[in-house]
N, C-alpha and C positions, 0 to 999 in steps of 0.2 A: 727410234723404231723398235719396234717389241718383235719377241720371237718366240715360239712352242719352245721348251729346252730340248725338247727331245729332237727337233729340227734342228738345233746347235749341234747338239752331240752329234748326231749322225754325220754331217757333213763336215765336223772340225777337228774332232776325236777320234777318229776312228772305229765306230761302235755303232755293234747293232743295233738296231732299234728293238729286239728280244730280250737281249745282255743288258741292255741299259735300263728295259721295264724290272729286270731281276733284279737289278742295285737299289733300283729305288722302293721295290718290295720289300728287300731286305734291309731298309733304312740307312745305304751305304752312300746316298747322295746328299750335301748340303749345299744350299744356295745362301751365303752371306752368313755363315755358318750358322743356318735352322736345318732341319729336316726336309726333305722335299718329297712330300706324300704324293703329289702327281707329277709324273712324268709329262702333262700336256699344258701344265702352267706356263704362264710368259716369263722370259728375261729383256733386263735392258745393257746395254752396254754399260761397262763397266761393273758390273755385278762381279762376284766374287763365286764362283763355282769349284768344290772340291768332292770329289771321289774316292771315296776310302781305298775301295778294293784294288784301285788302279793306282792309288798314288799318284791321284791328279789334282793340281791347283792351281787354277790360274783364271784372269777376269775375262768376261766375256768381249767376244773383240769388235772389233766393226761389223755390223751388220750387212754392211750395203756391200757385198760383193756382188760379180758379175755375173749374167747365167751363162755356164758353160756345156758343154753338148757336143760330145765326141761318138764319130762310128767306127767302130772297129769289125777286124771281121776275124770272127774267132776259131782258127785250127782243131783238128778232131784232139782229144786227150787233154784236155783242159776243164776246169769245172766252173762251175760260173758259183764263186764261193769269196768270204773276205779268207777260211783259212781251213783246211782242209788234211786231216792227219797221213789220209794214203792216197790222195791223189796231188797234182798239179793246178792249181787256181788261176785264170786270165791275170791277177794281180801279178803273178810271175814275171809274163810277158810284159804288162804295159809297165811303162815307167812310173817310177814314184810318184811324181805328180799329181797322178790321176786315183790313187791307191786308197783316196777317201771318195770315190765318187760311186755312186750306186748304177748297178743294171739295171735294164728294161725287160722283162718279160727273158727269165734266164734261156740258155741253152743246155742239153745235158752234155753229158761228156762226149758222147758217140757224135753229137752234130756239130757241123761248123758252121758258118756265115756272120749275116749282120748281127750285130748286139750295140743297142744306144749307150751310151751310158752319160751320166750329169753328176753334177756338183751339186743339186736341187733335186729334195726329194720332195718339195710340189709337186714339181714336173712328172716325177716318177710315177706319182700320186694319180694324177690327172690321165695319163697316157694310160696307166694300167686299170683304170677303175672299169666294170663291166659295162657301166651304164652308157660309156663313150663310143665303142662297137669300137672300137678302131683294131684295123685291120694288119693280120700278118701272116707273108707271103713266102711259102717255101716249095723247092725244086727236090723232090722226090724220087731217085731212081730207084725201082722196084723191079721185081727177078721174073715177071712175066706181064702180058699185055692184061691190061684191068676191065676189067667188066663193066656192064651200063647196071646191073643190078646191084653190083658193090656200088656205084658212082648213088645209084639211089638211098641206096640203105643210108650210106655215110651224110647224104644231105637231109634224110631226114632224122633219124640216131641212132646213135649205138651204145649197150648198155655195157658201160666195163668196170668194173668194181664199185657197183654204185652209183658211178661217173655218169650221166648223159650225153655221149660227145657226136659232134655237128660240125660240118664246115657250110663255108657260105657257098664255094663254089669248088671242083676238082675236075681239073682238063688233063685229061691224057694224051700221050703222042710219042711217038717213037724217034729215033734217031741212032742212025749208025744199029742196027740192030739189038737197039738199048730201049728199056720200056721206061718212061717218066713221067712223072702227075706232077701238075702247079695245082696246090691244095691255098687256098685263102678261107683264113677265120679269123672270125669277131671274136666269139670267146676264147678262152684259152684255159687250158687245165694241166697237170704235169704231163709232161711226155705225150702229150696231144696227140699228136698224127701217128706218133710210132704207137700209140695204143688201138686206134683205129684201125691202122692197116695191120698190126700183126692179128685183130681178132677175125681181122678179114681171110688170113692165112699168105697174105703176100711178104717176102722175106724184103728186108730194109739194107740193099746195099751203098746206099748216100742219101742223105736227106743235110741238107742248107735251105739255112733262111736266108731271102732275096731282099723281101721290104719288109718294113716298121712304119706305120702310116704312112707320111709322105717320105720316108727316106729307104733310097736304094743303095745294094751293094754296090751296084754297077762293076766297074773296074778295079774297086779296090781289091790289094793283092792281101793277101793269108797271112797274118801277122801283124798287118796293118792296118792304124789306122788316119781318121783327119779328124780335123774339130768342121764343124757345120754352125750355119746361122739356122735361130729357130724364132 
């Protein structure tokens, strides 16, 4: 079975897929000791892969691992990063194990909730591409009751630094004299919803992600997570 190297790397190595297009720019990659001018060429097991800059050598190993697929739910002050100089990274938290496995559609620091994460950056691939719409579902508490004129603007756009941003759907309701919006969107761009609602002047005192296509937070607790079948 053949594989992209760059799909090796990421999931075996622990390496970006940014870091590892710069190795191989800077002619710091060999494969069977040649040069490796694309990073999107195939390997096959037992190939012979070495890394200058990393002082990596070692042969390509079995292919055929398992796909794995874990949800966690991510505490406020955490960054969704492999390594980060002045903050604290989710790798902190999860265990080793999982410490080569890539996010789904990150979080920033200030949000908690769901975050998918795999061992397969197909998967990553596929869930994240635009073309797929899939949807993601977060619970908004906001510092006063929302408007149907905001509710409109937001579904049809708003222009923020160049950005076009859109939800598909934002239901308001109160509780305990607390104002909250369930915002769902197909696209996604950084800091999405907190760009939307601060242009709208509403201030963001909790915002969590709930679902990721078909997977829900539900019960799980804050720090925690499980592996899922996909």
């Amino acid at each position: 079975m053949d594989i992209r190297l760059n799909k090796y790397v990421q999931e075996n190595l622990n390496l970006s897929r940014r870091a590892f297009v710069s190795l191989v720019q800077a002619w710091k990659v060999f494969l069977n000791d040649k040069i490796v001018e694309s990073y999107s060429q195939t390997v096959k097991i037992w190939d012979f892969l070495e890394i200058k800059w990393k002082w990596i050598k070692e042969k390509i190993k079995d292919l055929n691992k398992n796909l794995d697929v874990i949800l966690f739910n991510k505490p406020v002050g955490f960054v969704c990063s492999k390594s980060d100089r002045h903050n604290k990274t989710i790798y902190e938290i999860l265990p080793k194990k999982f410490h080569n496995y890539f996010y789904i559609w990150r979080l920033d620091k200030d949000s908690r909730g769901l975050l998918i994460l795999t061992n397969d950056s197909v998967l990553v691939d596929k869930l994240q591409h635009p073309k797929n719409n899939v949807e993601k579902e977060y619970l908004v508490q906001i510092d006063r009751a929302f408007s149907v004129n905001d509710y409109k603007k937001m579904k049809k756009w708003i222009l923020d630094k160049w950005d076009l941003l859109t939800v598909k759907t934002a239901k308001f309701f109160e509780d305990k004299k607390k104002f909250f919006i369930k915002i769902i969107l197909w696209e996604w761009k950084k800091r999405h919803v907190r760009r939307m609602l601060t242009s709208l002047w509403y201030k963001i005192l909790d915002l969590q992600r709930v679902r990721e296509a078909q997977f829900k937070l539900g019960n799980l607790k804050e720090w925690n997570w499980i592996r899922v079948n996909i």
